[in-house]
Backbone as numpy.savetxt, mean C-alpha at the origin, in Angstrom:
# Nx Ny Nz CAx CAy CAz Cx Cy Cz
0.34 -9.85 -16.94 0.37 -8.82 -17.97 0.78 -7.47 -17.38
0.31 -7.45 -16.07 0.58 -6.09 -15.23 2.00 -5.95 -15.11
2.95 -6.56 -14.62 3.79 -6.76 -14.90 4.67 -7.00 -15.93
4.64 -7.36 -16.78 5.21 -7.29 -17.79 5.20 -5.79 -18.14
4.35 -4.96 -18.18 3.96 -4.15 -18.85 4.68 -3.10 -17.96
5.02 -3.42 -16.83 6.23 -2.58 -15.94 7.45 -2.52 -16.20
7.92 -4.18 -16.39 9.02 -4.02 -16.83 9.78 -3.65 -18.01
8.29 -3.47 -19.05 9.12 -2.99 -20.28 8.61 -1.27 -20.17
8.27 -1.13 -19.06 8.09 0.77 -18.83 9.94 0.84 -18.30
10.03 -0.42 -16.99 11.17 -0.10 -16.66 12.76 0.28 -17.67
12.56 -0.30 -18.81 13.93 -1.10 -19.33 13.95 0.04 -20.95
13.25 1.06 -21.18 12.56 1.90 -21.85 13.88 3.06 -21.72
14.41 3.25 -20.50 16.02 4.20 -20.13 14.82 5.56 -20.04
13.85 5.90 -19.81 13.40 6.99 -19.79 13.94 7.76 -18.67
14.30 9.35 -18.68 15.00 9.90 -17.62 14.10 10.08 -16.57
14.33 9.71 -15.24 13.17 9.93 -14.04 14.13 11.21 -13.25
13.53 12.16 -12.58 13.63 13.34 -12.06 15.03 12.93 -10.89
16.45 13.15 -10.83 17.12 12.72 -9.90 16.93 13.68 -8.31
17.66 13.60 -7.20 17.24 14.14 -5.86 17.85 15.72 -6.44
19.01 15.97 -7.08 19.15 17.09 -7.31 18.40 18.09 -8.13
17.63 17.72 -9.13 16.64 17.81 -10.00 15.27 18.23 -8.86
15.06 17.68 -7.80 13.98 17.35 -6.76 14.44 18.41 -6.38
14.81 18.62 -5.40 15.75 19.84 -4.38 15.94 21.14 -5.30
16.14 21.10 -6.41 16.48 22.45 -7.17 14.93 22.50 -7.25
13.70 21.98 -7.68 12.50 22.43 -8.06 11.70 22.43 -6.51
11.92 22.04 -5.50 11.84 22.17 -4.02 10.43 21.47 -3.99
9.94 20.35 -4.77 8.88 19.60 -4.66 8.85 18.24 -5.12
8.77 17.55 -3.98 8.78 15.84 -4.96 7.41 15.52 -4.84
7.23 14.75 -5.81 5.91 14.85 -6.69 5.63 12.73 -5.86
4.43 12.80 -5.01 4.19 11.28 -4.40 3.04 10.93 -4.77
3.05 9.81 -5.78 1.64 9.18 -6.18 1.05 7.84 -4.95
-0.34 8.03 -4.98 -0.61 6.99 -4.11 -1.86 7.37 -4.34
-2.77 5.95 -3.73 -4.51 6.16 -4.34 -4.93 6.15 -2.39
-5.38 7.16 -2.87 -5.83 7.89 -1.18 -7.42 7.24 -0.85
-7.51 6.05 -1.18 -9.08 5.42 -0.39 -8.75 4.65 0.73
-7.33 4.15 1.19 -6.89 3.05 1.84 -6.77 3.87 3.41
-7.83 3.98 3.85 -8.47 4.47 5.12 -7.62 3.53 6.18
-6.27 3.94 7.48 -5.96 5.13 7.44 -4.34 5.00 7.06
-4.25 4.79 5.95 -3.01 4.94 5.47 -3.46 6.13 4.44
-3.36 6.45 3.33 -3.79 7.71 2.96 -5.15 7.79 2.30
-6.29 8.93 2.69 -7.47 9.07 2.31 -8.16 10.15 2.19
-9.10 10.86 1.71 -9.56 12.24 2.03 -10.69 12.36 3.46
-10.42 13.16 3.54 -11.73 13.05 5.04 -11.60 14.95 4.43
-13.10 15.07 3.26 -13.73 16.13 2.66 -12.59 16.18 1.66
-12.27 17.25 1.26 -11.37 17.60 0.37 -9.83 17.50 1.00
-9.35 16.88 2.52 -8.14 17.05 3.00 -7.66 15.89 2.81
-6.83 15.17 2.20 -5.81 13.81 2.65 -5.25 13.62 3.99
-5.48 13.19 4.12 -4.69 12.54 5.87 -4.32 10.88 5.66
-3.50 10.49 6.91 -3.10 9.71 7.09 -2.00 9.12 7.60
-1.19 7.69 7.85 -0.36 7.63 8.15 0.71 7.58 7.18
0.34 7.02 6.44 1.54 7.49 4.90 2.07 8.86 4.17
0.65 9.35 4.74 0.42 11.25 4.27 1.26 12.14 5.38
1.52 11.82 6.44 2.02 12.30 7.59 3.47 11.94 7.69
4.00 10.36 7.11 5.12 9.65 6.74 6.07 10.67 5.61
5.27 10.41 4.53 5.68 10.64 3.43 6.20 12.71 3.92
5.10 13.31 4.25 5.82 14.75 4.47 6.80 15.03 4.99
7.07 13.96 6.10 7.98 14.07 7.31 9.37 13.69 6.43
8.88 13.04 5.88 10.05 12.36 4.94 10.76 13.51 3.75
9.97 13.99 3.14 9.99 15.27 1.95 10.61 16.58 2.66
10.45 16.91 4.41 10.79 17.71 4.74 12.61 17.33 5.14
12.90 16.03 5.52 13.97 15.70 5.57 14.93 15.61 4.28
14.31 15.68 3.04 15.14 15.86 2.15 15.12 17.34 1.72
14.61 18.17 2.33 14.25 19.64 1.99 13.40 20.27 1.07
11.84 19.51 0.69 11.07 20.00 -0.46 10.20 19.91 0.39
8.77 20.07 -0.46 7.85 19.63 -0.02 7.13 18.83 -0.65
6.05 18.13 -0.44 5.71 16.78 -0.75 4.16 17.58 -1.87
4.01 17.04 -2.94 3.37 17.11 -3.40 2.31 16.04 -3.92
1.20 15.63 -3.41 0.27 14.12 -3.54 -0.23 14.22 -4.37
-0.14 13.18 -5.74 -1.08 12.87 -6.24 -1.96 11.66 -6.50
-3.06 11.70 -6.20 -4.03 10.32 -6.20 -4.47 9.87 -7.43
-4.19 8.48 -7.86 -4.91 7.95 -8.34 -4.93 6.76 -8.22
-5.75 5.49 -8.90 -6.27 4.45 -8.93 -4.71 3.24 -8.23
-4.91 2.31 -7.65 -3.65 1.77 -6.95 -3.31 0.81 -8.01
-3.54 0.01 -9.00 -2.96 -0.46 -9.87 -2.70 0.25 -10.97
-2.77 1.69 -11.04 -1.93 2.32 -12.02 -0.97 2.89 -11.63
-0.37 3.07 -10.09 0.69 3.79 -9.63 1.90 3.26 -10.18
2.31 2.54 -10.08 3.66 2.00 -10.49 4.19 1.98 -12.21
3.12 1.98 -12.31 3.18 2.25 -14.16 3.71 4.04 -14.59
2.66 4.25 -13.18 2.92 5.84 -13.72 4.06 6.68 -12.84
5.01 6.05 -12.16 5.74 6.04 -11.78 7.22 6.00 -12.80
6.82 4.90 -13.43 7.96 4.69 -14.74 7.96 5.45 -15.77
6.32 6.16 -15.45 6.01 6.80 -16.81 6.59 8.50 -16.56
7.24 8.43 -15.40 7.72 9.52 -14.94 6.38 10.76 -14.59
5.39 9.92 -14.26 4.38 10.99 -13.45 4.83 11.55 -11.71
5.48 10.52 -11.57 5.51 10.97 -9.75 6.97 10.36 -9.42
7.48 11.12 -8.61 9.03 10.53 -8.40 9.38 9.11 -7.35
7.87 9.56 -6.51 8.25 8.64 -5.42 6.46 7.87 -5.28
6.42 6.34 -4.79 5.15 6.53 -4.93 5.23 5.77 -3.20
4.00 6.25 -2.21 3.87 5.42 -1.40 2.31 5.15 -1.09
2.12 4.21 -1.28 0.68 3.24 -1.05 1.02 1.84 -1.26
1.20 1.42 0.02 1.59 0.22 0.66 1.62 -0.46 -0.07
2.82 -0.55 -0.66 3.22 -1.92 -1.91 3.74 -3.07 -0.98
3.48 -3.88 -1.39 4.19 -5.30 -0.66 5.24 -5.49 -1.77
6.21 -5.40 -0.98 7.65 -5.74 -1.41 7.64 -7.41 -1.99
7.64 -7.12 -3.30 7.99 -9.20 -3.98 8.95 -8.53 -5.34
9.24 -9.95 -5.17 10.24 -10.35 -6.60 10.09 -9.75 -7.54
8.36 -9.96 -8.04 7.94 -9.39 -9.93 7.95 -7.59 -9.19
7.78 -7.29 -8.28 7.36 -5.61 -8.42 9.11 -5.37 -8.42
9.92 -5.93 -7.55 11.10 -5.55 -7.83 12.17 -5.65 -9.43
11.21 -6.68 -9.88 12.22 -6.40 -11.25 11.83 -5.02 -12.62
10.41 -4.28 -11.65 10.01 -3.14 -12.65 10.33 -1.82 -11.34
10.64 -1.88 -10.41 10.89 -0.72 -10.05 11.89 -0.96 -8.80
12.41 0.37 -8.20 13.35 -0.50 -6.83 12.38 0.39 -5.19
12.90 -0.45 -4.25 11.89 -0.33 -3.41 12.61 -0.03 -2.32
12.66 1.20 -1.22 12.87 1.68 0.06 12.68 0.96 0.77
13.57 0.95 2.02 13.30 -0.45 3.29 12.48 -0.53 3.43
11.56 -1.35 4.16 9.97 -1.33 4.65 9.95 -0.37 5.64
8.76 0.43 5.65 8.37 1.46 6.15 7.41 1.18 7.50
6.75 -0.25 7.26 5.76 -0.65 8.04 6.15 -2.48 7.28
5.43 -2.88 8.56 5.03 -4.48 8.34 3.68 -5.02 8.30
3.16 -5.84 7.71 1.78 -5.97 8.40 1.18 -7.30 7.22
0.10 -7.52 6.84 -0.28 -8.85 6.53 -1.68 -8.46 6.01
-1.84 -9.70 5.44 -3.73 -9.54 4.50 -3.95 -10.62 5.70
-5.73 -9.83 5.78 -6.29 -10.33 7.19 -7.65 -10.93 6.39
-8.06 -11.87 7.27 -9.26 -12.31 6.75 -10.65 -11.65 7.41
-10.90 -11.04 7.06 -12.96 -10.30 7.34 -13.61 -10.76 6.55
-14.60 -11.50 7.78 -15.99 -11.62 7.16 -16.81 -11.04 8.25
-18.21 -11.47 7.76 -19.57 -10.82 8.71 -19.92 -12.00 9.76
-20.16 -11.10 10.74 -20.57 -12.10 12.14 -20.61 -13.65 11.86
-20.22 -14.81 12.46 -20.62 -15.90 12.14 -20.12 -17.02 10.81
-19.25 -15.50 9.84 -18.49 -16.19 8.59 -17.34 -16.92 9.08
-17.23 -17.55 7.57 -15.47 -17.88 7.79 -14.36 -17.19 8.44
-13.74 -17.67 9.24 -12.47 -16.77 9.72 -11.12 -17.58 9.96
-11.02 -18.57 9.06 -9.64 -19.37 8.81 -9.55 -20.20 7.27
-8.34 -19.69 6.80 -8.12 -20.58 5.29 -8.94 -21.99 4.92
-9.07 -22.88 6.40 -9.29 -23.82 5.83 -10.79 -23.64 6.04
-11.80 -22.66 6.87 -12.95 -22.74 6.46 -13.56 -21.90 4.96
-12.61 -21.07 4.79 -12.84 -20.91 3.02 -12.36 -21.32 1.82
-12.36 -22.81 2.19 -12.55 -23.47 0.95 -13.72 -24.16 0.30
-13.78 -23.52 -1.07 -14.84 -23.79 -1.86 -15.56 -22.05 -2.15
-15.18 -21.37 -1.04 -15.82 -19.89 -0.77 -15.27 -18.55 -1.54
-16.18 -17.77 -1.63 -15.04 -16.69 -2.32 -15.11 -15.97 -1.69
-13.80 -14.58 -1.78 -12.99 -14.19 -1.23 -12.99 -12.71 -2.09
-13.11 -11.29 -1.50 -13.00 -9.80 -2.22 -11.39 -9.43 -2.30
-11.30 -8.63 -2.98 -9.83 -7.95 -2.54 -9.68 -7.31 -3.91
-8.73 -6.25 -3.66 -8.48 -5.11 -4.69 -7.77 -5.62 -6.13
-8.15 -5.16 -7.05 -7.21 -5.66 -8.16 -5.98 -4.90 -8.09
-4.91 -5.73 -8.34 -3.47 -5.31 -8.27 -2.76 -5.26 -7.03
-3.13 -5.83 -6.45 -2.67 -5.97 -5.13 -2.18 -7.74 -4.73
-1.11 -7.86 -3.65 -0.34 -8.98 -3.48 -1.27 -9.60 -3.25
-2.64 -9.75 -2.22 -3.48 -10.46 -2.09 -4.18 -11.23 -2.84
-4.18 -11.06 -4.35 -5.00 -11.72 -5.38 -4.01 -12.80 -5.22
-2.39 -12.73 -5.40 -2.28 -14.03 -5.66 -2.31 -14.65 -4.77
-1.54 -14.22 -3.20 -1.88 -14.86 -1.99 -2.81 -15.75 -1.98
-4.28 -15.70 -2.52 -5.94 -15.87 -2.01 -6.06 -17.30 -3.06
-5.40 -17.11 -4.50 -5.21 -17.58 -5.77 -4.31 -19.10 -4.90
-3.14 -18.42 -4.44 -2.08 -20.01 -3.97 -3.25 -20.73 -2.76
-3.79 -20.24 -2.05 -4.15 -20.76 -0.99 -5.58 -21.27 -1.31
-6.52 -20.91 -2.16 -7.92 -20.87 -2.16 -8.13 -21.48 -3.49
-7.22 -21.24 -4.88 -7.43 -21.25 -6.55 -8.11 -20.33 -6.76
-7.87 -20.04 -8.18 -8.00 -19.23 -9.06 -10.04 -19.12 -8.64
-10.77 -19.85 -8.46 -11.83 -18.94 -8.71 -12.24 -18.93 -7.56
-11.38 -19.22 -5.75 -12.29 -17.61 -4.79 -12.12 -16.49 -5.09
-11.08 -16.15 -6.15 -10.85 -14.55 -5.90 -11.89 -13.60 -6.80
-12.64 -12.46 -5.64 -13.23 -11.84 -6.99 -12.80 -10.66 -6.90
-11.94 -9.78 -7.60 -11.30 -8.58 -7.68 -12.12 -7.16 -7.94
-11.82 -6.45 -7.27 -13.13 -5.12 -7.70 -11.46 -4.01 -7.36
-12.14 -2.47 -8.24 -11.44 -1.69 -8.69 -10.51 -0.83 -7.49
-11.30 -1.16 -6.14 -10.56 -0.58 -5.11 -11.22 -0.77 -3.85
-11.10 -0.60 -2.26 -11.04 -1.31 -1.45 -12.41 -1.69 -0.66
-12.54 -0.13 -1.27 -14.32 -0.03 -0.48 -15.16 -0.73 -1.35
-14.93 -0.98 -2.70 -15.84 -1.68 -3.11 -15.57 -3.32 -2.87
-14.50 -3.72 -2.39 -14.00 -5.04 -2.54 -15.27 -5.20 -0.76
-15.20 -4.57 0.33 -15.81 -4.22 1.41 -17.14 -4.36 1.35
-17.62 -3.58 0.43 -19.12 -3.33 -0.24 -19.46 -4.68 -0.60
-18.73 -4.93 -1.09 -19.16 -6.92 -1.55 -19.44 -7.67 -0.56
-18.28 -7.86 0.39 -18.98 -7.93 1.73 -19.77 -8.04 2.30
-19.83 -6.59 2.59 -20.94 -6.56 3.29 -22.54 -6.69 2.82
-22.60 -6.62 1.51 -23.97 -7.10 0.83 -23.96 -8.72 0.57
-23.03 -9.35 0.61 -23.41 -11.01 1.17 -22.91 -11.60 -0.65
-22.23 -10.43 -1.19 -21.61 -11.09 -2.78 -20.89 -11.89 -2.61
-19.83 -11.97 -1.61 -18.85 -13.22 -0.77 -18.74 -13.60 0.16
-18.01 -14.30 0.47 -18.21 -15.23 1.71 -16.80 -14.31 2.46
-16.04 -13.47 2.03 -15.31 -13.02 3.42 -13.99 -12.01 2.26
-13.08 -10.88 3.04 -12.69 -10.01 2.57 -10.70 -10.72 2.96
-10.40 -10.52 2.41 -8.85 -10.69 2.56 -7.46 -9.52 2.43
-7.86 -8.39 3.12 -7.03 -7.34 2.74 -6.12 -6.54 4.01
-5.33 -5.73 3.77 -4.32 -5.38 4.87 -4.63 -5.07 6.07
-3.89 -5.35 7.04 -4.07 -5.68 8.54 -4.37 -4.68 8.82
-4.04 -3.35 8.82 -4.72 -2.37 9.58 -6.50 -1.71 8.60
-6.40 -1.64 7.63 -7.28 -1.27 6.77 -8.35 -2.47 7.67
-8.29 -3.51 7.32 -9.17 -4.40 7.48 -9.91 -4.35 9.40
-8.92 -4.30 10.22 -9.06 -3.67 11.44 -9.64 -2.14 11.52
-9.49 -1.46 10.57 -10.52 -0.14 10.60 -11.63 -0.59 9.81
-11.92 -0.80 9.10 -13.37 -1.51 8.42 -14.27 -2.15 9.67
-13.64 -3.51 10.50 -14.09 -3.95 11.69 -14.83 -3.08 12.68
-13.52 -2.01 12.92 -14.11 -1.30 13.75 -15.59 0.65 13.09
-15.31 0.33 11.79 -16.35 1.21 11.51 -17.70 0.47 11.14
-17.81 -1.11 11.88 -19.33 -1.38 11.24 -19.70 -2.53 12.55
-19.27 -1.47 13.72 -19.68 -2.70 14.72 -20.12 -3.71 14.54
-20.30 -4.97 15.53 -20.95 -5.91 15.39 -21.37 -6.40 14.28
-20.89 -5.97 13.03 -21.69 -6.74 11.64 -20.02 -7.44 10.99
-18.93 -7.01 11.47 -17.33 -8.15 10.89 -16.78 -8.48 11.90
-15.99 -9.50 11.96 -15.67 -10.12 12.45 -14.21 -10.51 12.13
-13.02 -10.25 12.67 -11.23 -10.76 12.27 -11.22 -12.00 12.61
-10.33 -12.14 11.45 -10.28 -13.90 11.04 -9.19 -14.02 11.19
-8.32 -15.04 10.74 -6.89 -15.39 11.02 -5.82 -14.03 9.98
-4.72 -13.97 10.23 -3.42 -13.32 8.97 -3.38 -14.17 8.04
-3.92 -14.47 6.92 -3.43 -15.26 6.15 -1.92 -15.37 5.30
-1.29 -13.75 5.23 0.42 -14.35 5.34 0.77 -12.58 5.49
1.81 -12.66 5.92 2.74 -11.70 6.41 4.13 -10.97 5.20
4.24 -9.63 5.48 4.38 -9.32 3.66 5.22 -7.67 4.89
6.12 -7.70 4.24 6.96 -6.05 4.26 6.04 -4.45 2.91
6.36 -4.22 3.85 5.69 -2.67 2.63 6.85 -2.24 2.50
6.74 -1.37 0.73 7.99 -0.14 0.93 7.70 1.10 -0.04
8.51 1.80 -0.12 8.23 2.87 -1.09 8.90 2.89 -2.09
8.50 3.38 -3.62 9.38 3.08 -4.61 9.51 3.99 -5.08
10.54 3.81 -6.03 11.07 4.89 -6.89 11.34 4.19 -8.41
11.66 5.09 -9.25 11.53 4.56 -10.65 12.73 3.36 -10.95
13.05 2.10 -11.60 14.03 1.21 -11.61 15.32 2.36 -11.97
16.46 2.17 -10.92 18.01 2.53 -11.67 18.03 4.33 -10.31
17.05 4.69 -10.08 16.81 6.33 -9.16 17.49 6.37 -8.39
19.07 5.47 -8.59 19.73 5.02 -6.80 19.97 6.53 -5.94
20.18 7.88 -6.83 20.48 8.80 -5.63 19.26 8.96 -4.74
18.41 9.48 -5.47 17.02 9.55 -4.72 16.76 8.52 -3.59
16.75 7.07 -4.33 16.46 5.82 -3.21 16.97 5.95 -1.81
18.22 6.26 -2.36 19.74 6.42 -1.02 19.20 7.32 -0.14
18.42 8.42 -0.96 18.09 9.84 -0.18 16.69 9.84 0.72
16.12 8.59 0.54 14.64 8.43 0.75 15.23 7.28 1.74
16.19 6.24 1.79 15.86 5.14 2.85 16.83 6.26 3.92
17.86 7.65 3.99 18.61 7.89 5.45 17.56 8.25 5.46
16.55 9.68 4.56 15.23 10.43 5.31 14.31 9.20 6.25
14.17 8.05 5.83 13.09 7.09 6.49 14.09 6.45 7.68
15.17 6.27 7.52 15.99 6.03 9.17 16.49 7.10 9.75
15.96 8.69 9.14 16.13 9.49 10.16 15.26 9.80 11.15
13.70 9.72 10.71 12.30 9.76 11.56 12.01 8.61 12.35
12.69 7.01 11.99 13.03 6.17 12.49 13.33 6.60 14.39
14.70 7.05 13.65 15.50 7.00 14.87 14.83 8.30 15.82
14.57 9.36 14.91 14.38 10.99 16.18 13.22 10.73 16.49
12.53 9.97 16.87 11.07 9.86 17.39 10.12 9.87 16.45
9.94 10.49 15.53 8.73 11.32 14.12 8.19 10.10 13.45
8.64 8.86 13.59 8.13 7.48 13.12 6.99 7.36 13.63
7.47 7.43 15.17 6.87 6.46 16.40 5.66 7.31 16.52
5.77 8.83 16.75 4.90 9.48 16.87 3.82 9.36 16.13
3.82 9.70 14.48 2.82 9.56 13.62 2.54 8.10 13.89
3.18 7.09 13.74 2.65 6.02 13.81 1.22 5.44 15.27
2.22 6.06 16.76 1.24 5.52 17.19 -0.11 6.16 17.50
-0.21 7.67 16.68 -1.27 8.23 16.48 -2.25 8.01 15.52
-1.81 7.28 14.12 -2.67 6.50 13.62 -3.24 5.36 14.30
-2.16 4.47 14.67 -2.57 2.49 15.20 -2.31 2.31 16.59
-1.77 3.33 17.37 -1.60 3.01 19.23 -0.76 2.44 18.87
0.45 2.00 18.44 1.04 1.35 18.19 2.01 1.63 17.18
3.38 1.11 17.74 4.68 1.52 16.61 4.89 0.66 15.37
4.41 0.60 14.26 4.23 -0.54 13.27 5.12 -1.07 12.59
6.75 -0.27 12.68 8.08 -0.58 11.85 7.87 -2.29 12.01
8.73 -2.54 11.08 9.07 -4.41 10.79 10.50 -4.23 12.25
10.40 -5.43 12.81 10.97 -5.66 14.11 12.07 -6.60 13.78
């Protein structure tokens, strides 16, 4: 239904803001739901992150400045079409159905839904079967969890910390969500999770409204220009020790 309901936002011809339109008002407007600790999040009233640090670096290469707005991660893309935000980045996994409601920037990062549970849980597909399984609604992982597990391990909650929260109060038997998120969760609750296998491997990208080709064009040289001058590598391996581009 989520989909669907994209693609008929997409196919609607509504005018979305072009790069010249952007550049004359000297602010592009980036939706993304800032709980996804440390890709973008508040720490007090400040956003940080590696997407938050991405995304500016990126806004300064097209000559504006980046303007964030947060909200909920299964309403971004809707409100994207709905012409709330020009550009949205919060780690979409690049598939088929998101591509036929919006178009999507090279991958920015690579990475995979990881399996967490608590000390002693499941930590491979085939020991969670029969078991259920947390993860965010609207996110690639529901169906991932759905092909591999059926329709009723998955139990979906409104966003990440609460999918976590389930968790860790013993509502499921183990968490299935993105490789680095899930590796910072690990490491903020010592000794009580435990990393389980990748259960599958998935490209991220950034989108823009279906048909935005100047903008797109203007957003994948800005993302192979920080690529190439170092400004990738840097923010990146100051979030994860590590350079995270797809290889």
């Amino acid at each position: 239904m989520l989909f669907a309901a994209l693609t008929a936002l997409a196919a609607t011809g509504a005018q979305a803001r072009d790069l010249a339109a952007i550049q004359k008002a000297g602010v592009i407007r980036i939706g993304t739901n800032a709980e996804f600790k440390p890709f973008t999040y508040y720490e007090g009233s400040t956003m940080k992150g590696f997407e938050y640090d991405l995304g500016n670096a990126i806004a300064k290469k097209l000559g504006v400045k980046a303007q964030w707005i947060n909200q909920p991660f299964d309403g971004l893309l809707i409100g994207l079409n709905q012409d709330r935000f020009d550009l949205v980045i919060s780690s979409h996994g690049i598939t088929p159905e998101r591509q036929k409601a919006v178009d999507f920037s090279n991958p920015h990062y690579c990475s995979g839904g990881l399996i967490v549970s608590k000390t002693g849980g499941p930590k491979t597909v085939a020991q969670l079967k029969g078991k259920t399984v947390s993860t965010q609604i609207g996110t690639t992982y529901v169906s991932a969890i759905e092909k591999q597990l059926g329709n009723r391990a998955v139990k979906t909650y409104p966003d990440n910390s609460k999918a976590l929260q389930a968790l860790m109060m013993g509502r499921v038997n183990a968490m299935v969500n993105e490789k680095f998120y899930a590796l910072e969760a690990i490491k903020a609750n010592p000794g009580q999770l435990q990393q389980g296998d990748l259960m599958f491997q998935e490209k991220l990208g950034m989108a823009v409204k279906k048909g935005n080709s100047g903008l797109l064009k203007a957003v994948n040289t800005a993302l192979g220009t920080v690529q190439k001058d170092g400004t990738y590598a840097k923010i990146s391996k100051q979030w994860f020790g590590q350079d995270i581009r797809c290889k």
